[in-house]
C-alpha positions as CSV (number, residue, x, y, z in Angstrom):
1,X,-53.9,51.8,71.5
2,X,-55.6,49.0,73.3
3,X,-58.6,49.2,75.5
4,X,-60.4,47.5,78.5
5,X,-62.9,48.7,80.4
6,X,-63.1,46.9,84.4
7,X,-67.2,45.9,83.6
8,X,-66.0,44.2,80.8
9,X,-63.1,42.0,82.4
10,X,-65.6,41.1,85.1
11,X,-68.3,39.7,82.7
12,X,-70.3,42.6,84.6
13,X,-71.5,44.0,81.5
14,X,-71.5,42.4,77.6
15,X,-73.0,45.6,75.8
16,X,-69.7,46.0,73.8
17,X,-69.5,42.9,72.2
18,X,-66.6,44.4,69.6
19,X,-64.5,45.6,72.8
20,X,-62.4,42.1,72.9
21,X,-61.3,42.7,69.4
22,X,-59.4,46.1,70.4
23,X,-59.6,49.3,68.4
24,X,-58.2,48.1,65.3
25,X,-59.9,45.2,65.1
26,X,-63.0,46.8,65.7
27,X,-62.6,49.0,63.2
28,X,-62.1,46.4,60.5
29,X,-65.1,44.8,61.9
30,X,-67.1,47.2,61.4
31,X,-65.7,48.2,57.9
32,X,-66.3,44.5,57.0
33,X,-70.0,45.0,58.3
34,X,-70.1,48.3,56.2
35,X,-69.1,46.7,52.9
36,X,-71.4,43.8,53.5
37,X,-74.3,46.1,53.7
38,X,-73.6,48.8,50.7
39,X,-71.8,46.3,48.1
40,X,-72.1,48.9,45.8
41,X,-71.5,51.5,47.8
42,X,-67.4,53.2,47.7
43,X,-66.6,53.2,51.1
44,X,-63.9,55.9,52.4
45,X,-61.9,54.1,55.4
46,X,-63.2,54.5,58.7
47,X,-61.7,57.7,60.9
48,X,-61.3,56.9,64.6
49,X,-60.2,57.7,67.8
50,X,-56.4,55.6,69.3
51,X,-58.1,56.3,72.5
52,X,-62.2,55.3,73.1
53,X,-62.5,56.3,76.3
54,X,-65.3,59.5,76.7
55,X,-65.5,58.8,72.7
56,X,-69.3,58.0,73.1
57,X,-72.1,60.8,72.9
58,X,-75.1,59.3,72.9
59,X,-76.3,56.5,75.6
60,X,-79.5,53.9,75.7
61,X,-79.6,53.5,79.3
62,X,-82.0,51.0,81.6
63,X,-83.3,52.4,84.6
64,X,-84.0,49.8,87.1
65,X,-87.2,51.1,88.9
66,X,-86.7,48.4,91.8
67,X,-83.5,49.7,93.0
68,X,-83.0,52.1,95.7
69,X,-82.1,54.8,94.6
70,X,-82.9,54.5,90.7
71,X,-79.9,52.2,89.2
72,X,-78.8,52.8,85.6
73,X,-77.0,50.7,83.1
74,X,-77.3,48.4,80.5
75,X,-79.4,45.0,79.7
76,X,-78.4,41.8,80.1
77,X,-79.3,38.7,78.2
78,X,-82.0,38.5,80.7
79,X,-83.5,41.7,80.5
80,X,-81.9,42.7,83.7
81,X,-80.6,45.8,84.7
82,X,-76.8,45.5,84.6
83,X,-75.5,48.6,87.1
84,X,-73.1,50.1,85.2
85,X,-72.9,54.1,85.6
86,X,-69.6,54.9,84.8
87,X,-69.1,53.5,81.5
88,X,-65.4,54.4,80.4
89,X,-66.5,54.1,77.1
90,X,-69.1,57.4,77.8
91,X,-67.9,61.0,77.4
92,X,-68.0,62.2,80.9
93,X,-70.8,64.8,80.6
94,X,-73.1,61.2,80.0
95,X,-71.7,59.8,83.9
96,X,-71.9,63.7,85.6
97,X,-75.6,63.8,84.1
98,X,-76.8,60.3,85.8
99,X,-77.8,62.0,89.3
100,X,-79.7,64.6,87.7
101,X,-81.7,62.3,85.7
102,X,-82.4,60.1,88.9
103,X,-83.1,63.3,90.5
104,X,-85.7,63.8,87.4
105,X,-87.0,60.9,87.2
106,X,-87.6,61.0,91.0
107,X,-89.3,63.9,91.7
108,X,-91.3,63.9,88.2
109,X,-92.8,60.3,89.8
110,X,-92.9,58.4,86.5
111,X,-93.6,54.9,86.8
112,X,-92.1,52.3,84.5
């Protein structure tokens, strides 16, 4: 099964860099990138998902501090914050969490 994600197609966000190769190419890529880095290593073949989408459980998220309110997504080439909070790519308990942590974050007055 094929995959796009809108923040992608717009050039809004670049953090998956594998994303234009599809799910099988992907996967090859990355079996390509295991074998280079444990030659001696027997590799079993990758298992994955057909679909990606809410297949990621873990998230490094930017929080931009100048934004009002508190914007979260993903770093640019620039160091920018890219706003990008509902990441297709995310399981959706990592999107429902967002205003909870800008909530957190908020009230708990951290500074960058």
């Amino acid at each position: 099964m094929d995959f796009s994600c809108q923040h992608f197609e717009v050039e809004r966000c670049r953090s998956c860099e594998l994303l234009p190769l599809q799910v099988h190419g992907s996967v090859s890529r990355r079996q390509v990138l295991l074998r280079q880095l444990f030659p001696d290593v027997n590799l079993q073949p990758l298992q994955y998902s057909s679909n990606p989408a809410g297949s990621r459980i873990r998230a490094r998220m930017a929080v931009d501090w100048q934004q009002s309110p508190l914007g979260f997504g993903f770093f640019d080439q620039r160091q920018q914050v890219v706003p990008v909070e509902d990441c297709p790519l995310h399981h959706p308990l990592i999107t429902q969490s967002i205003p909870t942590l800008r909530e957190f974050l908020l009230r708990a007055q951290l500074t960058p």
